[in-house]
C-alpha positions, 0 to 999 in steps of 0.5 A: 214782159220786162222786168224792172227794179227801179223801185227797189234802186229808188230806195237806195237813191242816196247811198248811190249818190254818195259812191256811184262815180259817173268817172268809170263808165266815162273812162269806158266811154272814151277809151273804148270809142277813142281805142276802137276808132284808132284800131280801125284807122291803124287796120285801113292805113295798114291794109297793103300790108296786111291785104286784109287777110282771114285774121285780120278782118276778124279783128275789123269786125272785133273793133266795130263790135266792141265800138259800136256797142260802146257808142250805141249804149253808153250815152243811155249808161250816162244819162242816169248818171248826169240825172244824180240818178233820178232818170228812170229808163222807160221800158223800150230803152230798158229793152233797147240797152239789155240788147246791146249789153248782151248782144256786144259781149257775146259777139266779142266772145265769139269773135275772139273764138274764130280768131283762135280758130284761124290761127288753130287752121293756119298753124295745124292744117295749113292745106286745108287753110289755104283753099281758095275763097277764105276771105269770103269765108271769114265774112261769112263767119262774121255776119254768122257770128252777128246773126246768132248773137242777134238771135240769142240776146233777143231771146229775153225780149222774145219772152224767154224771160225779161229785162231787168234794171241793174243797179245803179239803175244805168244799165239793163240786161236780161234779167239773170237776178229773176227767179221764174223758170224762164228767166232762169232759163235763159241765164242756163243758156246764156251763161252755157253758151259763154263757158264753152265759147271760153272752153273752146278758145283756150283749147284752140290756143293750147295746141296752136301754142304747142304746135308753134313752139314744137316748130321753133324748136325743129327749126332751131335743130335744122328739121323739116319745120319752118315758122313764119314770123307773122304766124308768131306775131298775130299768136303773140297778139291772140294770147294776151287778147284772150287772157285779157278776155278770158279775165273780162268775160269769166265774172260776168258768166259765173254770177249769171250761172250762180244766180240761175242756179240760186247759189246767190241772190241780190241785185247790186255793187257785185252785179255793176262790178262784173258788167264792168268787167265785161265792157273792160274787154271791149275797152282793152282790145283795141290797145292791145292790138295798137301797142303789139302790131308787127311793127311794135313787136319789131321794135321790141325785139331790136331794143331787147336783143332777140325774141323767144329765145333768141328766134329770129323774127327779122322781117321776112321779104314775104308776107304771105300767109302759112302754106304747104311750103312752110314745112320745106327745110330752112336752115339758120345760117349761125 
């Protein structure tokens, strides 16, 4: 059965007239529509560059999921909001948002976690990278990817546990504020579930970081090592997605986690803040991929004299993915 507060967030009706602004989830509206929707431009006008490789389609399904939950949510997210929140959420639109708010999230989460995978394979093992059929694999890692995270958002709406109406009362999700056994539960697993995606992409991240630069170094004394140039690009662009999502999707996670284990309580300004958060990252991903593409980096690198140290990054007359060969010696003509 859902559960809502609306009651309670009635009683305060005022004070959130005085402060709540509809100016930031309007911001996140615009900017996460209008920013995926470029990234996905950018990507299809792009695409006899790139040839639509393993990494390049994860971030495809990243700009559609962060979009898409964008687009289905926010209107509901303003109409409470253009009411001067009078508007109360009948409960299948209550249950209607808490899935797209739980479901986009954690499919982002997951999404940006097979990214550094890719890298992690392409980087460490690039035999077993370069085996026939990984674009196929990829597709099938993103329908996996969207089935689970189908799966584990409807959970609450499946009866292990509720939805809850968040304050201001413009967003639902599962009800991680609810003291029964089964919403606690449920925010156990949902909050377990998002520390070790996040534990396992910044592992992931640790040792392609390391390897790359253990091969830059052999490659500057003349060993058998070569890195690729768009090895070092998409990494660049990995990182600072991931420290853009770790920074994002921590908030969101530790409060769930928190108030499952009763360590806090209230349903309010924090609550609003950290779902924030998490959108944010829905919103910041797509810029960050527009302003560090290849070409941008390029550009970068011409105007600041050199790159990691003065590691050539020039433009490399193949494009083709890290394989076997990219152990052979290369020499740096000085």
């Amino acid at each position: 059965m859902t559960t809502t507060v609306l009651s309670s967030i009635s009683n305060s009706t005022t004070q959130a007239r005085v402060w709540e602004s509809a100016v930031p989830p309007s911001l996140q509206f615009a900017l996460g529509v209008i920013g995926n929707l470029i990234s996905l431009i950018v990507l299809l006008m792009s695409r006899k560059r790139h040839k639509w490789k393993p990494f390049y389609r994860l971030v495809v399904g990243l700009a559609l999921t962060d979009g898409g939950g964008i687009l289905l949510v926010y209107p509901i997210v303003m109409m409470r909001y253009e009411s001067d929140f009078t508007y109360d959420f009948p409960k299948p639109v209550c249950d209607y948002s808490s899935f797209i708010f739980t479901f986009t999230p954690l499919s982002s989460a997951l999404i940006v976690c097979a990214m550094s995978f890719d890298r992690f394979l392409a980087i460490l093992y690039p035999f077993k990278y370069n085996i026939a059929g990984k674009e196929r694999r990829t597709n099938i890692t993103l329908l996996s990817i969207w089935t689970f995270s189908t799966f584990v958002s409807s959970l609450h709406l499946m009866g292990l546990g509720s939805s809850c109406n968040f304050y201001p009362g413009s967003w639902c999700f599962l009800n991680f504020v609810g003291s029964s056994t089964m919403d606690r539960v449920n925010s156990f697993i949902y909050s377990i579930l998002g520390y070790s995606i996040l534990i396992t992409t910044i592992s992931l991240n640790i040792f392609v970081i390391i390897t790359l630069c253990k091969n830059i170094r052999a490659s500057k004394q003349g060993l058998n090592r070569k890195v690729k140039k768009s090895d070092v690009f998409n990494m660049i662009l990995l990182l600072v997605i991931v420290v853009a999502f770790t920074v994002c999707w921590i908030p969101l996670i530790s409060i769930i986690f928190a108030h499952a284990a009763m360590w806090i309580e209230g349903n309010g300004p924090r609550e609003l803040l950290v779902l924030r958060f998490a959108v944010t990252n829905s919103v910041v991903d797509p810029w960050i991929y527009i302003l560090l593409r290849k070409e941008n980096l390029r550009i970068l690198q011409k105007r600041c004299g050199g790159f990691c140290g003065k590691f050539n990054l020039t433009t490399e007359s193949s494009t083709q993915e890290t394989t076997p060969s990219s152990f052979s010696l290369q020499r740096r003509s000085m």
